[in-house]
N, C-alpha and C positions, 0 to 999 in steps of 0.2 A: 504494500500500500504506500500513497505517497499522498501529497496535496499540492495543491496549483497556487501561484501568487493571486488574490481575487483584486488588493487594490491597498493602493499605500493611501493612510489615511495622518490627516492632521487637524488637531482639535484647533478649535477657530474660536472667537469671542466675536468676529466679524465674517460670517462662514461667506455670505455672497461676494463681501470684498474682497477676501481671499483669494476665493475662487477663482474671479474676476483677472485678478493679478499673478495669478500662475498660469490660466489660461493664454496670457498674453506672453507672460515669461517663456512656457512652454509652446504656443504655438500648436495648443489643443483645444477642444470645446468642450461649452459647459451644455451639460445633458440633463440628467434629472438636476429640480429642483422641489425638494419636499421642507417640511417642518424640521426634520433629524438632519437630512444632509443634503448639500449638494454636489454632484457628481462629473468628475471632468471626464471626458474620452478621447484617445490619444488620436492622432492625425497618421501618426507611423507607425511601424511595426511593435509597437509597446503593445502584451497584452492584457495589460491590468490598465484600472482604472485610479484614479486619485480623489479619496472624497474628501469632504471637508464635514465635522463633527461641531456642532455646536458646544460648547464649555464656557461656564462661567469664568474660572480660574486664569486669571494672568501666567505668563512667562514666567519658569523661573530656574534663572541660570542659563550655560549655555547649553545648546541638544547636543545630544547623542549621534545624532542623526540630522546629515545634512544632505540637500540636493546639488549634483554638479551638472551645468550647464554648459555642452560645448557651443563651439562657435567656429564659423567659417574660413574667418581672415579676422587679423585686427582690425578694420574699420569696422568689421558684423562684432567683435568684441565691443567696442566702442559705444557703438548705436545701440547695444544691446542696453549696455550698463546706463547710460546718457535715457533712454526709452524705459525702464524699470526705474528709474530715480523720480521721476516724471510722473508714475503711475503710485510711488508709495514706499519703493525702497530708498536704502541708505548705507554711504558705506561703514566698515566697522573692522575695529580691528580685535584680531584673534588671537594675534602674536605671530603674525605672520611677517616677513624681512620685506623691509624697501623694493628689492627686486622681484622679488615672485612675479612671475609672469602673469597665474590667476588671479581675478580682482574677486574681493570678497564682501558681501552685501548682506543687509539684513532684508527678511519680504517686511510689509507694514506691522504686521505682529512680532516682528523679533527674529523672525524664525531664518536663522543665518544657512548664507547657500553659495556656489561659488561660479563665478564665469571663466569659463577654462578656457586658456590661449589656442589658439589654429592648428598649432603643432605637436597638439601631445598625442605622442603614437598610442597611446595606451586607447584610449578613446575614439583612438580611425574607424569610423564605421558604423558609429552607436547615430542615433538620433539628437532630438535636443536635450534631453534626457540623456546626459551619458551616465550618471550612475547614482544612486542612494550608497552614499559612505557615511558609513557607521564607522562609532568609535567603538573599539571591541577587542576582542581577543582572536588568536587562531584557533581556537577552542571553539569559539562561537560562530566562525565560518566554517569550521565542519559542521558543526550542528546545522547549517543552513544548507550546504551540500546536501547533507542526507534528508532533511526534511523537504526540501523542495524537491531532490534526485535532482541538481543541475551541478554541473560540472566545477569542479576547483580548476579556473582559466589561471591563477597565482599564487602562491604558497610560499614565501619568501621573508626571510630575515623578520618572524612573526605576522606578516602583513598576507590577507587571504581575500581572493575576489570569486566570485562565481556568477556566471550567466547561463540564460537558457539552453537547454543542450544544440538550438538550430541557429543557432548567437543572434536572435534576433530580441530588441529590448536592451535595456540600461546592463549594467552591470552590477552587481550586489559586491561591495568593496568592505573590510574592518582593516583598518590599519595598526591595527597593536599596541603595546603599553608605549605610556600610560595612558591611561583610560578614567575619561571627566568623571569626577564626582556622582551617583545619580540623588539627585537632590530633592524632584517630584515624579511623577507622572508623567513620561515621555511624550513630548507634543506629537510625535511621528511614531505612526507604526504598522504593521503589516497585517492585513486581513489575508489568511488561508482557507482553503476549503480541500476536503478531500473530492478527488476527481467522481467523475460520472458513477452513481450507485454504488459511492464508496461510505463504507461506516463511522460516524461522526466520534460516537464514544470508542471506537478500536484507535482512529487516528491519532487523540488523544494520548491514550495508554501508548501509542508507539514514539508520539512526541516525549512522553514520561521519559521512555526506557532511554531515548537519546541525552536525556539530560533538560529538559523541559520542566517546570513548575506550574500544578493549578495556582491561581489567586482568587480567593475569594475576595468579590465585590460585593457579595451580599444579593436581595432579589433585582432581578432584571431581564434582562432579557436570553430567555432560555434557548434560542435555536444560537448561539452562541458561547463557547467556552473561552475566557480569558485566561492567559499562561505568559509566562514568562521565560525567556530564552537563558540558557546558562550564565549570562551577565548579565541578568535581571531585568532584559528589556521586555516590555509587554507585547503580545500580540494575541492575535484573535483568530480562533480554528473556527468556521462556521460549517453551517450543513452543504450539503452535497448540492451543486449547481451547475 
């Protein structure tokens, strides 16, 4: 058994504006729009979706988990960052050096993300969307290897990436110690679901056995189990779809 990526999700205190402004960042559209969530769908080969979750709670600290954004040429870098400042972002520093080629940006909520230079071979190939990088362990990109079954593309000097076994879609990156504080509630996280007529409560027990944790949130919403990754990041196993 295994499960599929259904959609990276970020808690919003402004879910439309959000939205709004990663639809733009990304260069995807916004689809559903309900009461719980609004829902982006990608233009390329990306097969998951990105929603945005209502939350009262402010920001707090830095994420876990940031998005990277490639780019074409430096003037498409350029325009890029100059067109998201315009819309709501800001730059911010992370402790990053004077020359880093990537420019690094907050969206309107805080939620820090990166605009990657023309030339990173690593990212030749990927969409606008080149990768969801987590702060994390090697430890923890196995654990995502096997949970997803997509391939370890990197495994190096503690640093672990994995993409979909037909490489199309972002790349799943942990770069290794050390590793941010976790301080709340992870604004970013990953919704799975076990594949076609797959067993919600076995998936589970097989996330267990890799090193996975239930967390009780107490009552809620039941076609849904919350769990937490071996570095304590949350995510969500849903029913079969």
């Amino acid at each position: 058994m295994t499960s599929r990526l259904v959609a990276l999700c970020f808690d919003a205190n402004e879910p439309l504006r959000l939205a709004r402004f990663w639809a733009d960042a990304l260069r995807w559209e916004i689809d559903d729009e309900t009461h719980d969530e609004i829902s982006l769908v990608p233009t390329d080969d990306t097969r998951f979706r990105i929603l945005f979750l209502p939350v009262p709670e402010k920001k707090v600290g830095q994420n876990r988990i940031h998005l990277d954004l490639t780019s074409t040429s430096i003037d498409d870098q350029k325009e890029t960052v100059a067109r998201l400042i315009e819309m709501g972002a800001r730059h911010i520093d992370i402790g990053q050096s004077p020359d880093e080629p990537h420019v690094v940006l907050a969206d309107p909520e805080g939620n820090e993300f990166c605009i990657i230079e023309p030339d990173n071979n690593f990212l030749a190939g990927c969409g606008r969307l080149g990768s969801i990088t987590c702060d994390g362990t090697r430890e923890v990109g196995y654990f995502w290897s096997a949970a997803l079954a997509w391939p370890l593309v990197w495994d190096q000097d503690e640093e672990t990436a994995i993409r979909a076994p037909d490489g199309a879609g972002p790349f799943i990156t942990w770069g290794g110690p050390p590793i941010l504080p976790k301080l709340a509630k992870n604004r970013l996280h990953l919704d799975i679901a076990p594949l076609d007529r797959g067993d919600q409560r076995a998936e589970v027990d097989r996330l267990v056995s890799l090193g996975a944790t239930r967390i009780d949130i107490g009552p809620g919403d039941v076609s849904r189990f919350v769990m937490a990754d071996p570095d304590e990041n949350e995510f969500c196993v849903l029913m079969p779809r």
